[in-house]
Residue, then its C-alpha position, 0 to 999 in steps of 0.5 A: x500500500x505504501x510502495x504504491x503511494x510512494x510510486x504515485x507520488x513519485x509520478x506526480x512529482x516528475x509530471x510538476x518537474x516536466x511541466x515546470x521546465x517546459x511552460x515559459x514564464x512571464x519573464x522569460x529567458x529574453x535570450x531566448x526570444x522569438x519576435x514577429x514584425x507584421x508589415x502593413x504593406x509591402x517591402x521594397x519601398x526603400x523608405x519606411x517599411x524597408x526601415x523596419x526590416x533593416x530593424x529586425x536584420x540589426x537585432x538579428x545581427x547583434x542577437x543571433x539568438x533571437x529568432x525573427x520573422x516578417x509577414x508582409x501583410x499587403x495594402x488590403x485594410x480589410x486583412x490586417x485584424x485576421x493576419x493580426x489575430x491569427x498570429x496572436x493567437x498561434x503563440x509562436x512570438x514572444x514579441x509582435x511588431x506593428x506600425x503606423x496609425x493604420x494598425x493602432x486601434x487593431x493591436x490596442x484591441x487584439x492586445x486586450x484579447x491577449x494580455x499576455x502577448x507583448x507588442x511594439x507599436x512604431x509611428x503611433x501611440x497606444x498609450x494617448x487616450x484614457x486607457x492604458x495598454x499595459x502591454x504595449x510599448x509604443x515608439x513616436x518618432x520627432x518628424x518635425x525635426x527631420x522636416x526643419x532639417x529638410x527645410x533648412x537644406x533646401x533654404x540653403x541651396x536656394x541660396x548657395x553657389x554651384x547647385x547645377x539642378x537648382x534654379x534659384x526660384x525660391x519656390x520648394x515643394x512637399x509631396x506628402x502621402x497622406x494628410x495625416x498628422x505625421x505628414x503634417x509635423x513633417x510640413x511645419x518643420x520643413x516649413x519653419x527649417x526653410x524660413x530660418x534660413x530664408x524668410x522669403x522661400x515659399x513652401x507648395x503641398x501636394x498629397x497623393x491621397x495614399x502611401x503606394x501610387x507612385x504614378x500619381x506622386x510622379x504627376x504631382x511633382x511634375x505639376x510642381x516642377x514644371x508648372x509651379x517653378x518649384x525648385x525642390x521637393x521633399x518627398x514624404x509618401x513612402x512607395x510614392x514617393x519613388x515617382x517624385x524621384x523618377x520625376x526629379x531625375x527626368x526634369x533634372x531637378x532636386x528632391x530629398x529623401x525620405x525615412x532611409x537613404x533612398x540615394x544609396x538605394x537607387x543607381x546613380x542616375x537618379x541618386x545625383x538629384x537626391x541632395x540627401x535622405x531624411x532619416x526616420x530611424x525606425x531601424x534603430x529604434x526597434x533595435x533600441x527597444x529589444x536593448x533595453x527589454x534586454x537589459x531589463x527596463x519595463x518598457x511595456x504600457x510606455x511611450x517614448x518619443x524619439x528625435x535628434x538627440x536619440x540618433x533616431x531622426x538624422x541626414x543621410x550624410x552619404x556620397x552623394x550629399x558630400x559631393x553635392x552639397x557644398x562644405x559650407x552649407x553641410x557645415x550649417x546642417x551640422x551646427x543646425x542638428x547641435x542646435x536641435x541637441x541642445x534645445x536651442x531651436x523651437x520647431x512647431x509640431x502638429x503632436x502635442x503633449x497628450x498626443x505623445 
């Protein structure tokens, strides 16, 4: 009676010890990490999503442990709560990685569902309204910033010497994707980078009405450059914005780029236009939260939002930039980008405190 007693307890225990080694706790072993980045869109447009998959190489590159996948879930909005919950549910990520505005209210829903699951949200907040997402760790980006940078270079070459595609007309363009409120801090940095060097540059707009029909960018910016004197635009429409540079290139005209360094990108025929990139680090950014979840910092049910000062808003400074931007003016960037460091210049933005 006792030798069974014993037997049965001895069973018991080796079934608890099983199942202790096997469940994964909470906090798990964060070398051990399994991470999904869900793309709404496509790869390729050589600006922001390719941003975010550059992010997941450099985790990769500097975690080899951690295991990383990437879905591109396409441009059909009707798809991405399925691809979303399908993924969640399956339990296979200790990480899920989503962005933008069209994705925010879908993981605060899904992340209620399954309040285990963690998730970084990139280029929105989560955390903005009365209800806290305990686990979400969102990621806003300073936009305004980049655009000031981008303002501030184009009021410069209007003004400087040995610019063979500029035409001194002191007319520059914005070609955004959408006019949504990222597009838009966008605009009041580019507007208010352009005036501090030059009062008298005038700012035209055009939106494409989407992130993805390069045709119609390209025929907006033909209408700026051909009919409007506009000497540069600043291309902020993601995939679109591929048509503004095509449209740079066959006027002979300058543009800047947008998010990744979109000359180093292309061939050389049309990065010669491209005076430079703004950088939208979400590359970096992403890498920055996996550091600090490493190391242990609650990140989850935070917002951060990130600028100059944290790497993660820059200037592409390539070739092409140093070979076509002449030694003064990038000198004027570079006391511009201290100046931001070191909040000495005030730049409007279309996000305010609740927002961030």
């Amino acid at each position: 009676m006792y030798k069974k007693i014993f037997i049965m307890l001895m069973v018991l225990c080796l079934a608890l010890t099983a199942c202790a080694g096997t469940e994964k706790t909470k906090d798990a072993d964060k070398n051990d990490l399994s991470i999904l980045l869900l793309i709404n869109g496509t790869l390729g447009d050589k600006s922001f999503f390719d941003s975010a998959e550059a992010g997941m190489e450099l985790i990769k590159e500097k975690y080899p442990e951690i295991s990383t996948k990437t879905i591109e879930m396409g441009t059909d909005e009707t798809k991405y709560a399925a691809i979303l919950e399908e993924n969640v549910a399956s339990k296979a990520y200790d990480i899920i990685v989503a962005g933008t505005w069209q994705l925010k209210d879908k993981v605060q829903k899904i992340s209620e569902a399954y309040p285990e699951q963690k998730y970084i949200l990139f280029d929105d907040n989560a955390n903005d309204g009365e209800k806290k997402y305990e686990n979400i760790y969102s990621i806003l980006y300073k936009q305004n910033e980049g655009g000031f940078l981008a303002g501030a270079l184009a009021g410069l070459v209007e003004n400087g010497e040995g610019y063979s595609f500029a035409k001194k007309t002191k007319k520059i363009g914005l070609i955004g994707g959408m006019d949504n409120k990222i597009v838009k801090d966008f605009l009041l940095g580019y507007e208010d980078g352009a005036k501090y060097v030059d009062d008298d540059v005038e700012v035209l707009t055009s939106y494409v009405g989407n992130f993805t029909d390069a045709i119609k960018a390209k025929d907006l910016a033909n209408i700026l450059y051909k009919e409007k004197d506009v000497d540069i635009i600043f291309n902020v429409a993601s995939i679109a914005g591929l048509g503004i540079i095509d449209s740079a290139a066959e006027t002979e005209h300058y543009v800047i780029g947008v998010d990744s360094d979109q000359a180093a990108l292309l061939g050389e025929a049309k990065a010669k236009y491209i005076l430079t990139s703004i950088l939208k680090r979400v590359d970096t950014s992403l890498l920055r939260a996996i550091d600090k979840y490493k190391a242990g910092e609650e990140i989850f049910g935070t917002t951060e939002i990130l600028g100059v000062k944290d790497d993660a808003i820059g200037i592409a400074d390539n070739d092409f930039y140093k070979n076509t931007v002449s030694e003064a003016d990038r000198a004027k960037i570079n006391e511009i980008i201290d100046e931001i460091k070191a909040d000495k210049i005030t730049i409007r933005s279309e996000f305010n405190d609740k927002d961030k």
